[in-house]
Every structure is written in structure tokens, then in C-alpha cells.
Backbone bond lengths (Angstrom), bond angles and torsions (degrees), N, CA, C in turn:
res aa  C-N    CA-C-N  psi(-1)  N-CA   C-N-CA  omega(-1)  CA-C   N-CA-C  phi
1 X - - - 1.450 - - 1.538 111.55 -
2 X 1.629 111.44 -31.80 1.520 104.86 -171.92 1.452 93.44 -59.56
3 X 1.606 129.84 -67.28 1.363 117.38 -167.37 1.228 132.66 -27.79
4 X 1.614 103.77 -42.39 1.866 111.54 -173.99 1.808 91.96 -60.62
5 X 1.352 117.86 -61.34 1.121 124.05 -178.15 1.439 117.21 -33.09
6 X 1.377 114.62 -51.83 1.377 105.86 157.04 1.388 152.64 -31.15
7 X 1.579 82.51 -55.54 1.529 103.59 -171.40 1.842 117.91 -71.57
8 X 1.787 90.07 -30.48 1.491 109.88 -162.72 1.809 93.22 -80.76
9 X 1.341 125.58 -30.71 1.747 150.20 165.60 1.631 103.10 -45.42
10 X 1.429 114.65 -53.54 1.718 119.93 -156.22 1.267 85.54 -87.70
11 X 1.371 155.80 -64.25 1.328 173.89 -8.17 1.813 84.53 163.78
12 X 1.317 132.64 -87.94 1.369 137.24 164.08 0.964 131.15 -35.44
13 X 1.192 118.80 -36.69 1.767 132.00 -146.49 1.468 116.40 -106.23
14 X 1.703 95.91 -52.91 1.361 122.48 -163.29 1.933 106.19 -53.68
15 X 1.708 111.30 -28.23 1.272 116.27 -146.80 1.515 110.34 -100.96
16 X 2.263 100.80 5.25 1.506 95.50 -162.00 1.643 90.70 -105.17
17 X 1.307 118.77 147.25 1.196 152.95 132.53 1.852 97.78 26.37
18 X 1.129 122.19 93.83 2.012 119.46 160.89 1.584 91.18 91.93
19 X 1.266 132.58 -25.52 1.287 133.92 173.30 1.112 134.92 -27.63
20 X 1.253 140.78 93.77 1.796 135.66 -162.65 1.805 103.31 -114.20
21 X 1.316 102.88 155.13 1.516 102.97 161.31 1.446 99.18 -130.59
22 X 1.527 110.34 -172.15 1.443 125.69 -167.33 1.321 107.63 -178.49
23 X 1.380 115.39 -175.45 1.897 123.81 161.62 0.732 77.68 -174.92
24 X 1.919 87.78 139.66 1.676 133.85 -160.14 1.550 82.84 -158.09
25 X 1.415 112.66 131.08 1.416 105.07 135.26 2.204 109.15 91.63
26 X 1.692 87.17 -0.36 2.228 97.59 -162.24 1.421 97.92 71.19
27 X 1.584 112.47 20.81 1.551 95.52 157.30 1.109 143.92 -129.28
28 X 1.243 171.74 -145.66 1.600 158.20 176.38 1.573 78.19 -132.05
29 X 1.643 95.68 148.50 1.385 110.18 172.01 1.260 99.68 -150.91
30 X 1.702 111.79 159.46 1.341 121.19 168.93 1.506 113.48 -140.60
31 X 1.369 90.30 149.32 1.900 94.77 -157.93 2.040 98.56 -138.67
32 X 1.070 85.64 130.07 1.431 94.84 155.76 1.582 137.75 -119.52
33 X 1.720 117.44 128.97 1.144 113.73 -140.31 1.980 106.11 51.10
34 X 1.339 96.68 -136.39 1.881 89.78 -166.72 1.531 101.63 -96.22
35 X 1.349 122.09 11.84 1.483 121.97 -156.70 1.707 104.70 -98.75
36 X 1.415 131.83 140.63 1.519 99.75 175.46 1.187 110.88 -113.62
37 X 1.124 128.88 154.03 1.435 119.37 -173.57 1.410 118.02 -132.58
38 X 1.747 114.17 31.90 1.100 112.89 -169.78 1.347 92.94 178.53
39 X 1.696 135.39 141.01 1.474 144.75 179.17 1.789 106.25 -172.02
40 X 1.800 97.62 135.86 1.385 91.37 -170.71 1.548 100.28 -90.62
41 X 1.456 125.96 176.06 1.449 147.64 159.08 1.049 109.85 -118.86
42 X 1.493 107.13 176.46 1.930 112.37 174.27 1.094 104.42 -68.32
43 X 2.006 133.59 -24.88 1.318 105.68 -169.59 1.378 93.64 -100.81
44 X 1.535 155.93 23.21 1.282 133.99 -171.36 1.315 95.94 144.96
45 X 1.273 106.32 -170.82 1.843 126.17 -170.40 1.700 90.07 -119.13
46 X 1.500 107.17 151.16 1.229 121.97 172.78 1.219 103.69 -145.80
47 X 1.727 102.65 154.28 1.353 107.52 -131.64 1.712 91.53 -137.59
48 X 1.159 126.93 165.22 1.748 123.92 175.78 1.561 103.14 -104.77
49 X 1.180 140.16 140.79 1.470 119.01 -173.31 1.526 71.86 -174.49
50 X 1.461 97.97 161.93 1.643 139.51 177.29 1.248 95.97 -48.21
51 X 1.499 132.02 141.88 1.817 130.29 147.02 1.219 132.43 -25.88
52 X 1.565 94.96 -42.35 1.811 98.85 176.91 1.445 115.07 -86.59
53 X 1.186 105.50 -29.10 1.787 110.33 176.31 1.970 98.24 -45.50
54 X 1.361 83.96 -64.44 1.802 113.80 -169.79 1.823 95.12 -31.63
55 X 1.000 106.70 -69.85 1.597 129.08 -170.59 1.289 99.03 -59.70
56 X 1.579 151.76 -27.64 0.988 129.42 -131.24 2.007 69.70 -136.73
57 X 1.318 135.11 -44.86 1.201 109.72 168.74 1.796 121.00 -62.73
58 X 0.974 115.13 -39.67 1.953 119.13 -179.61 1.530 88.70 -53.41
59 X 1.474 127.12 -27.05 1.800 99.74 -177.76 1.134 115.75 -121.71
60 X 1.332 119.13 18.55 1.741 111.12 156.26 1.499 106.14 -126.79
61 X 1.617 132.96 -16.10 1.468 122.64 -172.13 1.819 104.41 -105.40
62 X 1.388 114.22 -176.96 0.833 126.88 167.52 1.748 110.19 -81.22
63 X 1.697 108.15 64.89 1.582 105.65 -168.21 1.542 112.31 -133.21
64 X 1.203 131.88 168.61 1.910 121.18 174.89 1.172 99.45 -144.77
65 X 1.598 120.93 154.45 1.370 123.99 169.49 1.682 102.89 -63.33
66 X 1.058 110.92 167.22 1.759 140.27 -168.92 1.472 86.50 -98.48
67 X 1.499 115.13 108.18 1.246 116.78 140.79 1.723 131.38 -125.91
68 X 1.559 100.33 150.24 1.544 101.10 -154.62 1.373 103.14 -125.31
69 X 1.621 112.60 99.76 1.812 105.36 -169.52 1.435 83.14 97.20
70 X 1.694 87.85 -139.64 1.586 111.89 -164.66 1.474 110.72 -120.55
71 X 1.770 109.18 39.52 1.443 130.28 -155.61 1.475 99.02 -135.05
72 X 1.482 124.19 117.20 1.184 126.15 169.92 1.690 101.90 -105.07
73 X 1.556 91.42 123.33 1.261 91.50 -172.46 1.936 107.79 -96.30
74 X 0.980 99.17 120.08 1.757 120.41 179.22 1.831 112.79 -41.53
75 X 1.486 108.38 -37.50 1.670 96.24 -178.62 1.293 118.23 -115.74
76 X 1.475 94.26 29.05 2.227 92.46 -174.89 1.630 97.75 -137.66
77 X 1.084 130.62 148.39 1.671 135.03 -143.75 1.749 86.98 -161.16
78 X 1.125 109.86 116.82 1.722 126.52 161.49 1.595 103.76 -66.22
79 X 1.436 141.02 115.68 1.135 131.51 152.93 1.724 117.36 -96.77
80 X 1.139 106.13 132.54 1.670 119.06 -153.99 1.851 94.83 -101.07
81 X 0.920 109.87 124.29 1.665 127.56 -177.08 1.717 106.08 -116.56
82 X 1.050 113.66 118.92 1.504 114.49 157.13 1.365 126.13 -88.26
83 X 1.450 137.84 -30.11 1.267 122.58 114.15 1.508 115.94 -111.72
84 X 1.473 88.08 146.65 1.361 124.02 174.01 1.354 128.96 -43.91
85 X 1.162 127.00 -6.45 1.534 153.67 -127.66 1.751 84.46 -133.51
86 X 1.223 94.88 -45.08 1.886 106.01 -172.91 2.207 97.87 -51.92
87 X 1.478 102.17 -55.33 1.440 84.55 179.86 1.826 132.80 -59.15
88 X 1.427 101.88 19.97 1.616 80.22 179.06 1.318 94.56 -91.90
89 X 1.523 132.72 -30.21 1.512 119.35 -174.94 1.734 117.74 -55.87
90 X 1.351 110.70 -6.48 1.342 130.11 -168.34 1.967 110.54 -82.81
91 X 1.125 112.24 -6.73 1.666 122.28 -176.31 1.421 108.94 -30.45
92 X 1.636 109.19 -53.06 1.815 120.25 175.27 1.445 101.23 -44.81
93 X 1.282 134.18 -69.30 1.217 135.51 -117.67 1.308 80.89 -99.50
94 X 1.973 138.20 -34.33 1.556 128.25 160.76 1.123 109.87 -57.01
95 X 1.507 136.74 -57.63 1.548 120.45 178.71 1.419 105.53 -46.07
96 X 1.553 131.80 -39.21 1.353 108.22 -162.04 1.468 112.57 -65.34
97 X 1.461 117.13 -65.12 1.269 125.29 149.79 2.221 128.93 1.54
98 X 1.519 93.55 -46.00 1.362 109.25 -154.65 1.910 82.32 -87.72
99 X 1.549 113.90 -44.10 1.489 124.35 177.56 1.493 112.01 -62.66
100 X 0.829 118.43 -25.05 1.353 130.47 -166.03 1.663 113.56 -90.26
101 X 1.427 107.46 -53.16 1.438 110.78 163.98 1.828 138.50 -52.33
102 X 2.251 83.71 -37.47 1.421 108.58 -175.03 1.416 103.46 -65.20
103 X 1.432 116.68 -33.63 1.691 120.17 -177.72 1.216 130.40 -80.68
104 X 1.244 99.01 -4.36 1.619 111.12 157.90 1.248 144.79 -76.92
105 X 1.642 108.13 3.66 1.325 142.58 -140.39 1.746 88.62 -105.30
């Protein structure tokens, strides 16, 4: 499934504006300018987004905070896809992500 995820990830992503990919880690990543703001896993793509975004997807989608170790990290949220195909309706919620990172700059 990660692959489809991939493919269905490069396919959207790859074509917007400052947009980079890579693999780091057995994973696809996407970065804008040098920053990334988005990398898939086996269970889904995770994404960098605001606290409240974060909080407000873990309690209405099929989504979980990103934890790394014994560290839940507060601005990155795993969104869980059963098919993969499901993230292209998702473009908003990558621009937000992609806006969100850029303003941190």
C-alpha cells in the first residue's frame, strides 16, 4: 500500500509550485524550499499542520498524532488511508500543510 501511496503522493504534489521530493529513511518526502512538510509511512502520509488542525483531525478522521520514541510530536498527524487513491481528494489539506511550513520560514 505504501507504494500506491506514493505514486498517488508524486502524481499531486510533485507538479505544485517550490515542491521537492526525496527518500530518507524507506520514505517519500516532500519539502518546500529545504523544509518538508509532508512524508509517507506504511500506515499513511503525515503531514506538518498547526496544533489545532492536528487535534481537530485525530478527532473527527481516520488520523493519529506522529509519535517518535516516546515523543508525541504536537504539529505532525499520520492520516490513515485504506485506499490510497482516497488522498487525491486531499489537495486542500497538502496546500495547507505546504502554507503552513512555508510560514515558518
Amino acid at each position: 500500500m505504501k507504494k500506491q501511496l506514493d505514486t498517488v503522493l508524486l502524481s499531486i504534489l510533485s507538479g505544485l509550485p517550490g515542491v521537492g521530493t526525496g527518500t530518507k529513511f524507506n520514505s517519500t518526502n516532500f519539502t518546500i524550499g529545504d523544509k518538508v512538510f509532508a512524508f509517507t509511512r506504511e500506515d499513511g502520509v503525515v503531514l506538518k499542520l498547526p496544533c489545532e488542525t492536528v487535534k481537530d483531525l485525530v478527532e473527527t478522521r481516520h488520523a493519529t498524532a506522529l509519535v517518535m520514541g516516546k515523543r508525541t510530536m504536537k504539529e505532525w498527524v499520520v492520516i490513515h488511508y485504506d485506499d490510497p487513491e482516497a488522498a487525491r481528494n486531499e489537495l486542500q489539506l497538502f496546500t495547507q500543510a505546504i502554507d503552513f511550513v512555508s510560514s515558518k520560514s
